[in-house]
CHARMM internal coordinates of N, CA and C (Angstrom, degrees):
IC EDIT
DIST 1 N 1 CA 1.4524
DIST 1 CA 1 C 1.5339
ANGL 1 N 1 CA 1 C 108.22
DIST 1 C 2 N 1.2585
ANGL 1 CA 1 C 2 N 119.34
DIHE 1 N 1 CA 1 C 2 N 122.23
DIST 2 N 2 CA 1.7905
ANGL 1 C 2 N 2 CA 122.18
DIHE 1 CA 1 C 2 N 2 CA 167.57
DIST 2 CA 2 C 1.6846
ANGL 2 N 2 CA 2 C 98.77
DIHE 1 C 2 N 2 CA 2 C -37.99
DIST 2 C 3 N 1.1043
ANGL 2 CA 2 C 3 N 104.58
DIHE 2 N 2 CA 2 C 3 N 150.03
DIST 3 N 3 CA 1.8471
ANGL 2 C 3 N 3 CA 137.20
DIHE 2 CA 2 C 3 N 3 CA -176.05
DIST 3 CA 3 C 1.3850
ANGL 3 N 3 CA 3 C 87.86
DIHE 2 C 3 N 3 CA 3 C -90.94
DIST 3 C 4 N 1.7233
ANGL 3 CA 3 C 4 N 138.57
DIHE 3 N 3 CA 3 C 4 N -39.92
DIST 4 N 4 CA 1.0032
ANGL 3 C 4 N 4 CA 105.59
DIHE 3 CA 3 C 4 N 4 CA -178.97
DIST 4 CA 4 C 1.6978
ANGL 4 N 4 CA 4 C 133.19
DIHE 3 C 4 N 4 CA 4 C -75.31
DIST 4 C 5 N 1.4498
ANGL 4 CA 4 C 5 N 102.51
DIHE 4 N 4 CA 4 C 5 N -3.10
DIST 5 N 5 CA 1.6130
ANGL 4 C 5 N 5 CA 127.70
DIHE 4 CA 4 C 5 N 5 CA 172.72
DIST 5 CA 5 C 1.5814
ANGL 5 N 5 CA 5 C 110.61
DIHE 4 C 5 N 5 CA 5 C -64.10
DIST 5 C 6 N 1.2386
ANGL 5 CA 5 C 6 N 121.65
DIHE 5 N 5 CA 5 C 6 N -37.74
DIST 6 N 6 CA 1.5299
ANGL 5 C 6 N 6 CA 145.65
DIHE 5 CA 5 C 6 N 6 CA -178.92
DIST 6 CA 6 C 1.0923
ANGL 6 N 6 CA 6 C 118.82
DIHE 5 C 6 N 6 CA 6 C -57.67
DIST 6 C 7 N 1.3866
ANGL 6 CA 6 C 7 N 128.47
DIHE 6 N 6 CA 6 C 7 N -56.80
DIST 7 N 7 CA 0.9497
ANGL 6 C 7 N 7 CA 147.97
DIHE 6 CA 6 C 7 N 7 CA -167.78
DIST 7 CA 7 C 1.7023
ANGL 7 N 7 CA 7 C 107.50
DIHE 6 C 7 N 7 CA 7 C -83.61
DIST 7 C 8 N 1.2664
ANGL 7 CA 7 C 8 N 111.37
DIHE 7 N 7 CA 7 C 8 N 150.92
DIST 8 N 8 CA 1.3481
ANGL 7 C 8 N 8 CA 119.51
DIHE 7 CA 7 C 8 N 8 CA 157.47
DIST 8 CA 8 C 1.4533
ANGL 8 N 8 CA 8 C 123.64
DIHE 7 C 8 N 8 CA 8 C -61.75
DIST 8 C 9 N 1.6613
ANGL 8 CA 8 C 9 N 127.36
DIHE 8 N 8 CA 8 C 9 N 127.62
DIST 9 N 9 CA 1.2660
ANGL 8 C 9 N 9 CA 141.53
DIHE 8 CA 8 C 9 N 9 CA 158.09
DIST 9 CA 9 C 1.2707
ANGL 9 N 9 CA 9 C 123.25
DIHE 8 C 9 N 9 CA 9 C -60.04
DIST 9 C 10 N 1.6770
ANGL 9 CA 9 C 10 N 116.95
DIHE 9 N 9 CA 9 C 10 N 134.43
DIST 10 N 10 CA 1.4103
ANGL 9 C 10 N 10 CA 113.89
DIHE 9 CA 9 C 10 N 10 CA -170.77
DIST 10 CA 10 C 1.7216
ANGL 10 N 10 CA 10 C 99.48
DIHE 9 C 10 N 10 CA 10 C -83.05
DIST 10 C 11 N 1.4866
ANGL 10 CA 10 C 11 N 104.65
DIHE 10 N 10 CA 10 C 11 N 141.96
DIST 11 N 11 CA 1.8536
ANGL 10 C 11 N 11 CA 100.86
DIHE 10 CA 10 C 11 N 11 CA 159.27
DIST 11 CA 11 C 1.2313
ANGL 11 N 11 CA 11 C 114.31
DIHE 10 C 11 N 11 CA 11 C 5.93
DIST 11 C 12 N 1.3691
ANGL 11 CA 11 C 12 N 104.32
DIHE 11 N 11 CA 11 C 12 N -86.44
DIST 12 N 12 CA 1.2123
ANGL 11 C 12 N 12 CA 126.84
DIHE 11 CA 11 C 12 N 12 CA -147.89
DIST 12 CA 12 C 1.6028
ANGL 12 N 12 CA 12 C 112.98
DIHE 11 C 12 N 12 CA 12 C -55.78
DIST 12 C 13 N 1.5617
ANGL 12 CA 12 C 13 N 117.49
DIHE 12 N 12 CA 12 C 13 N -10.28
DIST 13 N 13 CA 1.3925
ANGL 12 C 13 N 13 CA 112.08
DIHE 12 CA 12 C 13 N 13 CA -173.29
DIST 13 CA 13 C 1.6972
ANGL 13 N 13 CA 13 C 87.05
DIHE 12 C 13 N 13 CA 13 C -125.83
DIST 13 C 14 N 1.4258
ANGL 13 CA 13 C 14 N 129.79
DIHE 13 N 13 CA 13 C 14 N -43.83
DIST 14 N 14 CA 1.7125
ANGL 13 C 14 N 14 CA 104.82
DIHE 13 CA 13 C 14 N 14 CA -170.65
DIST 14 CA 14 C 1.3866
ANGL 14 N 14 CA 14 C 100.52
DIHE 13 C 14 N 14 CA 14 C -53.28
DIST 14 C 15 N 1.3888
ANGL 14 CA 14 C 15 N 117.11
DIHE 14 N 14 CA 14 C 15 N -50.65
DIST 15 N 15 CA 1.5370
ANGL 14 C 15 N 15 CA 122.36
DIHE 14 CA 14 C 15 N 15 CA -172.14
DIST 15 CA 15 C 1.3300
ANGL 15 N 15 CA 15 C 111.14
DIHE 14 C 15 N 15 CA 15 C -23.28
DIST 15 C 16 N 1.1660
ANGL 15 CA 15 C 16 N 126.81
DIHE 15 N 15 CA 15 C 16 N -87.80
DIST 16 N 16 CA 1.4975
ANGL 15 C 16 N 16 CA 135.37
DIHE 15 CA 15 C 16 N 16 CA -163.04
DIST 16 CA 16 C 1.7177
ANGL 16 N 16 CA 16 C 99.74
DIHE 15 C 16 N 16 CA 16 C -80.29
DIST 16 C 17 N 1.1156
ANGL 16 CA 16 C 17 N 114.03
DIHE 16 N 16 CA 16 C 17 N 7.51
DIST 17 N 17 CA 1.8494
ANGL 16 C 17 N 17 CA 120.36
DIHE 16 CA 16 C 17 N 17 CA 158.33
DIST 17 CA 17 C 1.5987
ANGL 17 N 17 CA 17 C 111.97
DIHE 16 C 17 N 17 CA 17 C -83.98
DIST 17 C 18 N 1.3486
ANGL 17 CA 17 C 18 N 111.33
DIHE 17 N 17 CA 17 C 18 N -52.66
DIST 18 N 18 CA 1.7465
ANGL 17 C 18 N 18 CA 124.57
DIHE 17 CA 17 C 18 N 18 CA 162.25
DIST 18 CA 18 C 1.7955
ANGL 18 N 18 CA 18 C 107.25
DIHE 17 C 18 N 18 CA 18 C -42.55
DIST 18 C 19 N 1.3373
ANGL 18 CA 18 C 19 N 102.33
DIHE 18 N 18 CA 18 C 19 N -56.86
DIST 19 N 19 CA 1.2151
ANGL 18 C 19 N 19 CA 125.03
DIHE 18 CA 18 C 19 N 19 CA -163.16
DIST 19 CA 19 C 1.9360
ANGL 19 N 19 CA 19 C 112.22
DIHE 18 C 19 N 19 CA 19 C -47.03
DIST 19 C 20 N 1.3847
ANGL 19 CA 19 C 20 N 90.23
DIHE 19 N 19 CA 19 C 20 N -60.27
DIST 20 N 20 CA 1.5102
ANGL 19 C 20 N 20 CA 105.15
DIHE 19 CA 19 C 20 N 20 CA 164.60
DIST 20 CA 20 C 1.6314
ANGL 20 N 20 CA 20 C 138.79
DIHE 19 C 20 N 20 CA 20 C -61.61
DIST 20 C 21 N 0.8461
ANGL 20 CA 20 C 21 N 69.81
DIHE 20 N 20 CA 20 C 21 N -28.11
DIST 21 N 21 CA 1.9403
ANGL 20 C 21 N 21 CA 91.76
DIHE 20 CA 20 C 21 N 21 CA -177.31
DIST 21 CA 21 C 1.5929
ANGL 21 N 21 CA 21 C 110.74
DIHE 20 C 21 N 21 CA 21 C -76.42
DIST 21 C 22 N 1.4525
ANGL 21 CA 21 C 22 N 119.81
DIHE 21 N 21 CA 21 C 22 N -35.98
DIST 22 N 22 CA 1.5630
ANGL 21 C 22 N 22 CA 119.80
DIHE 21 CA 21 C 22 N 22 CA 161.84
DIST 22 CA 22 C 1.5365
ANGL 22 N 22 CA 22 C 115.17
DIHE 21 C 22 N 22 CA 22 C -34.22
DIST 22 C 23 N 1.9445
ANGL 22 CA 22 C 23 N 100.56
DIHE 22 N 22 CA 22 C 23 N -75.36
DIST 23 N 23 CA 1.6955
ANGL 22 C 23 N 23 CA 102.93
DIHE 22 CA 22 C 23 N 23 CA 176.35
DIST 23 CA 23 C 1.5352
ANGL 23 N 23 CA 23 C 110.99
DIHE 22 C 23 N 23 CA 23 C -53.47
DIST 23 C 24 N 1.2876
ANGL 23 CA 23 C 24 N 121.05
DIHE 23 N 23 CA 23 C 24 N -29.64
DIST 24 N 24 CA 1.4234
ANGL 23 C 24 N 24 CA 115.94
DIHE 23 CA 23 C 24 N 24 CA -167.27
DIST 24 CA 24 C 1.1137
ANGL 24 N 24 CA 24 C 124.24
DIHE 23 C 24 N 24 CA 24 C -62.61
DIST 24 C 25 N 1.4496
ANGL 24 CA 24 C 25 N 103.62
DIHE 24 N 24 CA 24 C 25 N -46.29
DIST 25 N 25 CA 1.2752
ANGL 24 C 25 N 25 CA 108.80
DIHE 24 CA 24 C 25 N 25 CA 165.54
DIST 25 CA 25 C 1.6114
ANGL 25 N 25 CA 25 C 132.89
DIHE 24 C 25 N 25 CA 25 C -60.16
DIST 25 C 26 N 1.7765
ANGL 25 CA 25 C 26 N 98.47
DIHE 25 N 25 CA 25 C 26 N -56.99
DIST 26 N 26 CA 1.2248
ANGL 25 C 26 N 26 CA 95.03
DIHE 25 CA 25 C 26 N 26 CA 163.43
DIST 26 CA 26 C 1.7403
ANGL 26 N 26 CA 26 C 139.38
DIHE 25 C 26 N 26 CA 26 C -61.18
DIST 26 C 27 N 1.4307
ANGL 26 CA 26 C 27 N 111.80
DIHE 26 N 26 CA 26 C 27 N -2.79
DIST 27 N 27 CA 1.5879
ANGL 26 C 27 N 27 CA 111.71
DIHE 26 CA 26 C 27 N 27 CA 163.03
DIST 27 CA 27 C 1.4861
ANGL 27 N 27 CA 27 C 101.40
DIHE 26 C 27 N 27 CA 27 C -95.63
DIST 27 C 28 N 1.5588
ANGL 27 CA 27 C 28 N 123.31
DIHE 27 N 27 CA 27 C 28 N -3.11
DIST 28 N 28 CA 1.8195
ANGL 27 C 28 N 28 CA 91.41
DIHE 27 CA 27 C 28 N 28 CA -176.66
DIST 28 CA 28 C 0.9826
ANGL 28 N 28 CA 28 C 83.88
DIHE 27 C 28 N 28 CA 28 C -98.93
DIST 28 C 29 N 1.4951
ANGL 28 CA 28 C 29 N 131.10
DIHE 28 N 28 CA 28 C 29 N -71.01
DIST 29 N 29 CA 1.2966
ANGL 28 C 29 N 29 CA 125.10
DIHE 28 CA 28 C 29 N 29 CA -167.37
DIST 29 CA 29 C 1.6704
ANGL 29 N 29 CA 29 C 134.04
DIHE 28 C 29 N 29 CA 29 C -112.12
DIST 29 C 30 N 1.3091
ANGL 29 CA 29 C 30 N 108.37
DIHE 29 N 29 CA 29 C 30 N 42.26
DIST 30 N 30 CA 1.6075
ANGL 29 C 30 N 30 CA 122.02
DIHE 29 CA 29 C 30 N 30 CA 158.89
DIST 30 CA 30 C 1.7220
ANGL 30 N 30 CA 30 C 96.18
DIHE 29 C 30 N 30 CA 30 C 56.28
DIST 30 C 31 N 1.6812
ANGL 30 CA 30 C 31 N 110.45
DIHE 30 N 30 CA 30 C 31 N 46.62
DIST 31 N 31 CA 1.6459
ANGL 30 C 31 N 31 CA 124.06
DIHE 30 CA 30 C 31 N 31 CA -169.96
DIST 31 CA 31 C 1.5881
ANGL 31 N 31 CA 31 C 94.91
DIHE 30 C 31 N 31 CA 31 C -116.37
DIST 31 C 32 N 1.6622
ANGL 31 CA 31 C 32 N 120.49
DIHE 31 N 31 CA 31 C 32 N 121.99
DIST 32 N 32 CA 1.5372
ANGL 31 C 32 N 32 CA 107.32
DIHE 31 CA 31 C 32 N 32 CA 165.38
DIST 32 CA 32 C 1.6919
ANGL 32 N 32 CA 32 C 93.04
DIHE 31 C 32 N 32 CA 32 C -93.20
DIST 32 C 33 N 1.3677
ANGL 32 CA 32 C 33 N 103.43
DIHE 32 N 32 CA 32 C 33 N 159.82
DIST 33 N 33 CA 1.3241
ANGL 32 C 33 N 33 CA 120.03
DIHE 32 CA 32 C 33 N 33 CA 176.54
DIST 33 CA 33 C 1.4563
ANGL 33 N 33 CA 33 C 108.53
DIHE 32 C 33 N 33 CA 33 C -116.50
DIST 33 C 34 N 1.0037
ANGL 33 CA 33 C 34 N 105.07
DIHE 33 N 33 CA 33 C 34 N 140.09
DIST 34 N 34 CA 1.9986
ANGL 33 C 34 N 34 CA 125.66
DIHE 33 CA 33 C 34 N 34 CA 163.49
DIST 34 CA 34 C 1.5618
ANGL 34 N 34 CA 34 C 94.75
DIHE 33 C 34 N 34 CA 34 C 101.90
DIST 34 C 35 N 1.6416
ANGL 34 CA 34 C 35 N 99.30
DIHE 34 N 34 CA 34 C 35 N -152.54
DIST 35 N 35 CA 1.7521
ANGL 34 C 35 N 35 CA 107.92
DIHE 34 CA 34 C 35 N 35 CA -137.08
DIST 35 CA 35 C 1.7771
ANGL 35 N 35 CA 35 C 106.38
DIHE 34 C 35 N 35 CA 35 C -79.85
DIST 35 C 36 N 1.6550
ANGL 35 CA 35 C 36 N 96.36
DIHE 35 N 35 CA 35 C 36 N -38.07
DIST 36 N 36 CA 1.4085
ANGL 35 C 36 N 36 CA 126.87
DIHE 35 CA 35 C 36 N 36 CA -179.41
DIST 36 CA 36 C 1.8876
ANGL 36 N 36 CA 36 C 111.88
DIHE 35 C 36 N 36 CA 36 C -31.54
DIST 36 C 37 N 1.1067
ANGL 36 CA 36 C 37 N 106.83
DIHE 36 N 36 CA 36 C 37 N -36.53
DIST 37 N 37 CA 1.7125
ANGL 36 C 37 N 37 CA 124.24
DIHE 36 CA 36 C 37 N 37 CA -165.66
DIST 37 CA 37 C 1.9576
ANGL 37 N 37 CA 37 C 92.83
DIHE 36 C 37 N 37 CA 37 C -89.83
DIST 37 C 38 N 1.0516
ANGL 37 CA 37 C 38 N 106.60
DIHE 37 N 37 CA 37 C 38 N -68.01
DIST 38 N 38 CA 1.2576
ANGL 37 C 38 N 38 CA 110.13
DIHE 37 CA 37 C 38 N 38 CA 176.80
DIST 38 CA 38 C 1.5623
ANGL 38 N 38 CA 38 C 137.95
DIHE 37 C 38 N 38 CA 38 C -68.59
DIST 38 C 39 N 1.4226
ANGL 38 CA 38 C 39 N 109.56
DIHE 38 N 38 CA 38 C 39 N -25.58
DIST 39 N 39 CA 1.7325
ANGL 38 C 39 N 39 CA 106.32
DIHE 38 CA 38 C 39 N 39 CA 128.05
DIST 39 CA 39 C 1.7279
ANGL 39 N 39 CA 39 C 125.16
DIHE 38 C 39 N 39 CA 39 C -53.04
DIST 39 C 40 N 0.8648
ANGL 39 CA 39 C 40 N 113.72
DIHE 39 N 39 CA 39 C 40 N -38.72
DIST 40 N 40 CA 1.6594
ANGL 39 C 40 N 40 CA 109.66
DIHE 39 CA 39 C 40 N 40 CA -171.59
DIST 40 CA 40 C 1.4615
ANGL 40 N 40 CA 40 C 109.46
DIHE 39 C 40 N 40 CA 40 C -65.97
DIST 40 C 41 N 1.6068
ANGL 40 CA 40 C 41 N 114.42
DIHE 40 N 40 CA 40 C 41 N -55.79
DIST 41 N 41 CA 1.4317
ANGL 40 C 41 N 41 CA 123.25
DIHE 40 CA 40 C 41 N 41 CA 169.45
DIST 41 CA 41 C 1.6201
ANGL 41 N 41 CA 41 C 109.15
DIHE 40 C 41 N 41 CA 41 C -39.94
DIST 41 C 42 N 1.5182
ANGL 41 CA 41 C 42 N 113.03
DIHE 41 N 41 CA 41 C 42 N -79.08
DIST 42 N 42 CA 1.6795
ANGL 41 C 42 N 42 CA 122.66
DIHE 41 CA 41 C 42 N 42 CA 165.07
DIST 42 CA 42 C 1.8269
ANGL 42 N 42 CA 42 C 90.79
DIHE 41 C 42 N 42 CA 42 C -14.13
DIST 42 C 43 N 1.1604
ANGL 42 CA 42 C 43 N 123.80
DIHE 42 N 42 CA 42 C 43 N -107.48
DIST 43 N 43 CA 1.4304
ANGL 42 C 43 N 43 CA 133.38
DIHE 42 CA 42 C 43 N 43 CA -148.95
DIST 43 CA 43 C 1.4049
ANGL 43 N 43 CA 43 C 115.74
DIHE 42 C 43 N 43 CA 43 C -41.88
DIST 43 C 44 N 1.6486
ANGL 43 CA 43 C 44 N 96.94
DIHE 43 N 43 CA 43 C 44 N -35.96
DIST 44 N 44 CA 1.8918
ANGL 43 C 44 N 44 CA 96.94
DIHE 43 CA 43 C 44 N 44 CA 169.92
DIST 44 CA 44 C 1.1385
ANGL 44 N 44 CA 44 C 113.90
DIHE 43 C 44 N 44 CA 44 C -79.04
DIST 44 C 45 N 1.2103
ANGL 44 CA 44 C 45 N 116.14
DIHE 44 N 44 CA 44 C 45 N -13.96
DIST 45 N 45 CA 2.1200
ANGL 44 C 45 N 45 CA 109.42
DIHE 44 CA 44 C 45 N 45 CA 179.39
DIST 45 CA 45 C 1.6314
ANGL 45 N 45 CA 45 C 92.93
DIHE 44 C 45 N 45 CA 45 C -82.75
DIST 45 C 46 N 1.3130
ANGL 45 CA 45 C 46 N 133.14
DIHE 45 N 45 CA 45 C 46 N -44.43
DIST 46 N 46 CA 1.8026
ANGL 45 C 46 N 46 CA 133.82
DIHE 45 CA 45 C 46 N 46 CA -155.25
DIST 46 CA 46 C 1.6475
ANGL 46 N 46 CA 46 C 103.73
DIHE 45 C 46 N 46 CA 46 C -81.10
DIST 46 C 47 N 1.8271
ANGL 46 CA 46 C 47 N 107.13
DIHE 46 N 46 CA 46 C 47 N -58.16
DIST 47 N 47 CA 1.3419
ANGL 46 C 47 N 47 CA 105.75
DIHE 46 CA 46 C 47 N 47 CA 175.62
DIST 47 CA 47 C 1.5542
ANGL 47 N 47 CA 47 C 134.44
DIHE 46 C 47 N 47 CA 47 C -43.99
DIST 47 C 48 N 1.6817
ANGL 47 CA 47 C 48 N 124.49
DIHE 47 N 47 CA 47 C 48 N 157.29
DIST 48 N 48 CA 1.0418
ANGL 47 C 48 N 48 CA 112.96
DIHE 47 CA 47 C 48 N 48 CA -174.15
DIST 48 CA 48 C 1.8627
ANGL 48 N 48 CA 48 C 116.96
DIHE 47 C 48 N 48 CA 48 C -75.11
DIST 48 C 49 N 0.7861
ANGL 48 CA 48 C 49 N 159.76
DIHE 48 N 48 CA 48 C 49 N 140.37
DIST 49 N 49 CA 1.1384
ANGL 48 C 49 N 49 CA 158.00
DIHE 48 CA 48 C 49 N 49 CA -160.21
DIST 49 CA 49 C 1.7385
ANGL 49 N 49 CA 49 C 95.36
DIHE 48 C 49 N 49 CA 49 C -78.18
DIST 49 C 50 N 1.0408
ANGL 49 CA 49 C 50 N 108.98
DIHE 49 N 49 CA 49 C 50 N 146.91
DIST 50 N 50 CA 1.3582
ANGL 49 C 50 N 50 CA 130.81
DIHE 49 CA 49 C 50 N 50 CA 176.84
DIST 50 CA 50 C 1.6754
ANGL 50 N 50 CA 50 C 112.90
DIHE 49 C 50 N 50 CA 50 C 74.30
DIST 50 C 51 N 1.2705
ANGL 50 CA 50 C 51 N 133.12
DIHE 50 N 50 CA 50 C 51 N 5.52
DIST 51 N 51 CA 1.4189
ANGL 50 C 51 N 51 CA 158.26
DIHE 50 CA 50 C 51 N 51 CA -160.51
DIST 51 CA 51 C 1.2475
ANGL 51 N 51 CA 51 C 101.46
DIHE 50 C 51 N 51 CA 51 C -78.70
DIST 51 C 52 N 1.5157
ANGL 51 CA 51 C 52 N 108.18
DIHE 51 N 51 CA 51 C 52 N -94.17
DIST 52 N 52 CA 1.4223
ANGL 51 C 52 N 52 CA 111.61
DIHE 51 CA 51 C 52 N 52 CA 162.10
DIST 52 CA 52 C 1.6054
ANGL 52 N 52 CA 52 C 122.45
DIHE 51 C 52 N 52 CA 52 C -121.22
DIST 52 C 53 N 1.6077
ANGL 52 CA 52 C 53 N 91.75
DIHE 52 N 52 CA 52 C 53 N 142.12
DIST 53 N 53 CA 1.0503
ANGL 52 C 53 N 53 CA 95.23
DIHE 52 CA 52 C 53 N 53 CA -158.35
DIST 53 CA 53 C 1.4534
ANGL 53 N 53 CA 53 C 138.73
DIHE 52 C 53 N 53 CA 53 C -74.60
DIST 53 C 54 N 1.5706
ANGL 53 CA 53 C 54 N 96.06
DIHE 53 N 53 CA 53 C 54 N -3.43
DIST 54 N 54 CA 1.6855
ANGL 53 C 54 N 54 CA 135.57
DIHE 53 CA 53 C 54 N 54 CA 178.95
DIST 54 CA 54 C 1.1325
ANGL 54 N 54 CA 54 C 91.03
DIHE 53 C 54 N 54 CA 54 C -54.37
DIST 54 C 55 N 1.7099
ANGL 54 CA 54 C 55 N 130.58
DIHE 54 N 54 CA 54 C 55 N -64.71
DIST 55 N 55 CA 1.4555
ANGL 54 C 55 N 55 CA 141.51
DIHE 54 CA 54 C 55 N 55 CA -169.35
DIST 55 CA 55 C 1.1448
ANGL 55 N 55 CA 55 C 127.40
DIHE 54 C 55 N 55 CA 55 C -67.04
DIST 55 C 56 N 1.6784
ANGL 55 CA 55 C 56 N 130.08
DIHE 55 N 55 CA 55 C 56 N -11.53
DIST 56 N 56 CA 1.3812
ANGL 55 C 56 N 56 CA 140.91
DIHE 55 CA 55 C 56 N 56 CA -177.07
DIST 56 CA 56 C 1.5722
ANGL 56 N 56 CA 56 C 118.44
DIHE 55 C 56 N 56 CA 56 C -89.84
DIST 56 C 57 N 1.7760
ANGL 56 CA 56 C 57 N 107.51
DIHE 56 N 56 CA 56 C 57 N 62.70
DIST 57 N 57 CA 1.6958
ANGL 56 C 57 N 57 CA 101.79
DIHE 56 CA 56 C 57 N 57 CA 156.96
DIST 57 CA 57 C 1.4185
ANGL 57 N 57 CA 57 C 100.58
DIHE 56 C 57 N 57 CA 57 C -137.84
DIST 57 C 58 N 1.2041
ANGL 57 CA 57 C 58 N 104.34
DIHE 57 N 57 CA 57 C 58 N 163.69
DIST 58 N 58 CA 1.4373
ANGL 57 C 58 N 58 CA 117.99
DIHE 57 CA 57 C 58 N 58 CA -179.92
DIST 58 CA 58 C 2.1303
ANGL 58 N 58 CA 58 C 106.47
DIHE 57 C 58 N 58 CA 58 C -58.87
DIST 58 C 59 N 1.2994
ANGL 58 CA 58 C 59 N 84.78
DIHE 58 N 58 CA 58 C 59 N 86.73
DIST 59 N 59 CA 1.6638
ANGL 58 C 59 N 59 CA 91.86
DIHE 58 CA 58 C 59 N 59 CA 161.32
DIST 59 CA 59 C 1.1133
ANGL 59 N 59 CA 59 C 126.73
DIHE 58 C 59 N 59 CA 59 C -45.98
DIST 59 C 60 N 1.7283
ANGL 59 CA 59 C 60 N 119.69
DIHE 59 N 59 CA 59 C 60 N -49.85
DIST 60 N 60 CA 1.2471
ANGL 59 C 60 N 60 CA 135.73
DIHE 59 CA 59 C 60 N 60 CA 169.46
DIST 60 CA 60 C 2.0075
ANGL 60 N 60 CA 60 C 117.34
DIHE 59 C 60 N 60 CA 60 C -45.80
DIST 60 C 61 N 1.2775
ANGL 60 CA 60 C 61 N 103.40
DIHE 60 N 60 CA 60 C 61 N -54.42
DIST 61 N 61 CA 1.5487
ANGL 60 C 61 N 61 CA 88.99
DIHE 60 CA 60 C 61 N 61 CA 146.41
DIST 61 CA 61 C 1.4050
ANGL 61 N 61 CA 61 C 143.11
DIHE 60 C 61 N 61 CA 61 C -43.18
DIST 61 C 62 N 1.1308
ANGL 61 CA 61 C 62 N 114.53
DIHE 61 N 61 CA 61 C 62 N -33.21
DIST 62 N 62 CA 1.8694
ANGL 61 C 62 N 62 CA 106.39
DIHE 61 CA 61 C 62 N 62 CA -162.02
DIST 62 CA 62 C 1.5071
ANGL 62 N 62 CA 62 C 75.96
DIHE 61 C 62 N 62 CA 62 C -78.40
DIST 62 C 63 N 1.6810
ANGL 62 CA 62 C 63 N 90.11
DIHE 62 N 62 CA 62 C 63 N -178.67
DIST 63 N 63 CA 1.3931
ANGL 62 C 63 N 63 CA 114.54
DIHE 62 CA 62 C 63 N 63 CA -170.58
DIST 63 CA 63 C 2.1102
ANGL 63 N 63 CA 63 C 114.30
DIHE 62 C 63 N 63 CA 63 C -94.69
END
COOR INIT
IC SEED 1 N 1 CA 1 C
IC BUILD
């Protein structure tokens, strides 16, 4: 494995590596990335159903 894989990345390059990978994902494969997606699922599996209505789709669908 390259040594430069090993090592920790400065800011300045994971940043806009994180950065890219959101759209990337979401144009190859219709994937949101980070916390935002996985809170929503969480709250629609715990919440009561019919409550709010933000929270009422089949979680179990998304990907």
């Amino acid at each position: 494995m390259p040594e430069f894989l090993l090592k920790s990345m400065p800011w300045y390059i994971a940043g806009p590596l994180i950065g890219l990978m959101v759209p990337l994902l979401l144009v190859l494969d219709n994937r949101q990335f980070g916390i935002s997606p996985a809170y929503c699922h969480m709250c629609a599996t715990v919440l009561p159903k019919g409550k709010f209505s933000f929270f009422t789709y089949d979680w179990k669908a998304q990907k």
